[in-house]
N, C-alpha and C positions, 0 to 999 in steps of 0.2 A: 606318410606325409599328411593324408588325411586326418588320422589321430592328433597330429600336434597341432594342425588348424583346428580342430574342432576344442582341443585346449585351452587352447591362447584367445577364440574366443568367448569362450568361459570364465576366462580371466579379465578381460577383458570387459565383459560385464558387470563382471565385481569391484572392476575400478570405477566403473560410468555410476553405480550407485551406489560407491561410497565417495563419490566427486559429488553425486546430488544432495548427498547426505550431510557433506562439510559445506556446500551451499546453502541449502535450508539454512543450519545452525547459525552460518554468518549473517543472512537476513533475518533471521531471528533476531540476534543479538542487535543488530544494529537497525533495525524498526523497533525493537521494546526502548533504545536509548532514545530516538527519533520521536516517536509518541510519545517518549517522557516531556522530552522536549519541547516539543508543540503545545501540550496540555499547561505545562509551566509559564510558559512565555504569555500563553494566553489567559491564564489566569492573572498571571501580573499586571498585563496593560487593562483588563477589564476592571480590574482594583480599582487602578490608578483613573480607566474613565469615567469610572462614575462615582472617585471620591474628587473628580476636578470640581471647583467653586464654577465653571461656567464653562460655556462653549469655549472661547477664547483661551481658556485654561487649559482644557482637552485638547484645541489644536497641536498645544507646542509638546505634546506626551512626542516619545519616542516611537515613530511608528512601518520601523524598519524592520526589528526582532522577534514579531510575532505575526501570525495571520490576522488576527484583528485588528494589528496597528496598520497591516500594509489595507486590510477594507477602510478602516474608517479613515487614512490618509485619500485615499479615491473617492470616498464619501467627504470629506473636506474640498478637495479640487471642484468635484461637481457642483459643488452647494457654490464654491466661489465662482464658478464662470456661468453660474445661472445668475448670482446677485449683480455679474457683471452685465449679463446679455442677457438681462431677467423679459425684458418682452419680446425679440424677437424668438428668442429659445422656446417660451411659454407655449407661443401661437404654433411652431414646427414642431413642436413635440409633445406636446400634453403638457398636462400640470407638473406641478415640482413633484411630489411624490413620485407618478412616474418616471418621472427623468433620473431621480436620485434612484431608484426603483434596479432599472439598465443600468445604472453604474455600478450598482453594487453588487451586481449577480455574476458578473463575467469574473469579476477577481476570486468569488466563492467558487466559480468551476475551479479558475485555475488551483486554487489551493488543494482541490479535493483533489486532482489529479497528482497533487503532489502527493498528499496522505495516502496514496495507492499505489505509490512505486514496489516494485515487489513484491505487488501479491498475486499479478498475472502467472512470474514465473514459480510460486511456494505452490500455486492451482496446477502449475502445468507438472513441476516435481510430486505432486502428491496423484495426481492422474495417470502417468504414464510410469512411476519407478515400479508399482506391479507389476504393469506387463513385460518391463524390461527382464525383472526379478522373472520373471516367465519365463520369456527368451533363453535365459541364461540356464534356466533348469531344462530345457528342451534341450539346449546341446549337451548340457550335462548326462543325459539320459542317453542320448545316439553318441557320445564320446564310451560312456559304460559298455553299448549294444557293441560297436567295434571292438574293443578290447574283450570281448566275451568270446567275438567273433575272431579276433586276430590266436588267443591262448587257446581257443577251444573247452576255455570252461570259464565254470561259473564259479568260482567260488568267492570268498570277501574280502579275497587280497589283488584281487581281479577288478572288482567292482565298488570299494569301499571309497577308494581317491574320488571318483568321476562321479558316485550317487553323492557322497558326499559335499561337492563341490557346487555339485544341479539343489540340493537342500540348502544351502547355504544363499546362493543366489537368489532364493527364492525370498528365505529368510530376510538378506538386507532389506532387497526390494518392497519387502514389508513397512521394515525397519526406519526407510528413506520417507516410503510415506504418508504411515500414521502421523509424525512429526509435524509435515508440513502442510498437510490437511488441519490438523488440530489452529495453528499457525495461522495460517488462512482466513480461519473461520473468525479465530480473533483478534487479530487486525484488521478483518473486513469491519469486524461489531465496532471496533476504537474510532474507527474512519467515518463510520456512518455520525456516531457520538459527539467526534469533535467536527463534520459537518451540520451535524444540526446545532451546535454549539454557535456557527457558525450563521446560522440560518437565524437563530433566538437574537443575536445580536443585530445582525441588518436590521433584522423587526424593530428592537430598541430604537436603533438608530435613527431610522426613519422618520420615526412618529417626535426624537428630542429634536432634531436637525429642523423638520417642518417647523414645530414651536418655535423654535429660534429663530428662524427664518422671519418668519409672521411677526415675532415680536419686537426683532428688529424691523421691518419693517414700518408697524406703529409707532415705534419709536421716532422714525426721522419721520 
């Protein structure tokens, strides 16, 4: 009875990382679509803002479909309920720059957090599917020792199933997390990229929106 516990959870191991291993693949596959995605979307509406003829032109861009469109629609709102409430706003909060400043940073967290869905668990599958692959070779090895001990020998019709089995687990376990390490690393690097992407913009932003601001103002 002990032997076939000590089987099944050998087996059992070998499903857990090859479950990690068809997980990885699938966050793979769909962050590499996802970052295409992002990257595209954000390239277009950037096109599109700074080939607008004016501010007023920029507002009416579409600015649902990409990360930039959803900052600089926040950067739009802010900039309008300051020219609305432009002096008591002014006096409670600092200057325009600042104020536009705090509007524009909170939407940049959120996006980043979006750009990092799945890479806590690609960290936690490439850190632990070793020692799992571990695991599984240690019972592999005390399933071998019982069957050595149950036949009273050694030979490699004895011991080839169960060492066999403790290699293999180990093997995945590799297998599961060269993968998702690799993975990891680079969609950490795309996230960080299309956050300072991110970051390059607000800067634009701020400094066109001020001007417009100002020269509307001299205007009326």
């Amino acid at each position: 009875m002990l032997q076939l516990s000590s089987a099944n959870i050998v087996q059992l191991t070998l499903w857990l990382l090859i479950g990690f291993s068809a997980i990885t693949w699938a966050i793979i596959f769909y962050k590499s679509w996802f970052m295409w995605s992002v990257n595209h979307r954000n390239r277009n509406y950037a096109k599109q803002f700074w080939a607008a003829n004016d501010f007023n032109e920029a507002v009416l861009l579409d600015q649902t479909n990409s990360a930039l469109g959803r900052i600089a629609g926040i950067g739009f709102q802010a900039l309008q309920n300051i020219r609305e409430n432009a002096t008591p706003m002014l006096q409670h909060s600092g200057d325009l720059e600042s104020i536009l400043d705090r509007s524009l940073r909170q939407p940049i967290s959120k996006e980043y957090k979006t750009l990092e869905y799945g890479l806590s668990l690609l960290a936690s599958i490439g850190s632990t599917s070793p020692f799992v692959g571990l695991f599984g070779t240690v019972w592999g090895i005390m399933n071998a020792l019982q069957s050595i001990s149950h036949t009273k020998s050694a030979s490699i019709e004895v011991v080839a199933g169960p060492i066999g089995e403790a290699l293999i687990a180990t093997a995945i376990g590799i297998a599961a997390a060269i993968p998702a390490v690799l993975a990891y690393n680079f969609f950490l690097r795309q996230s960080k990229l299309c956050l300072a992407e991110l970051e390059y913009f607000v800067n634009d932003f701020l400094n066109f929106a001020i001007m417009n601001f100002f020269k509307n103002n001299e205007g009326e």
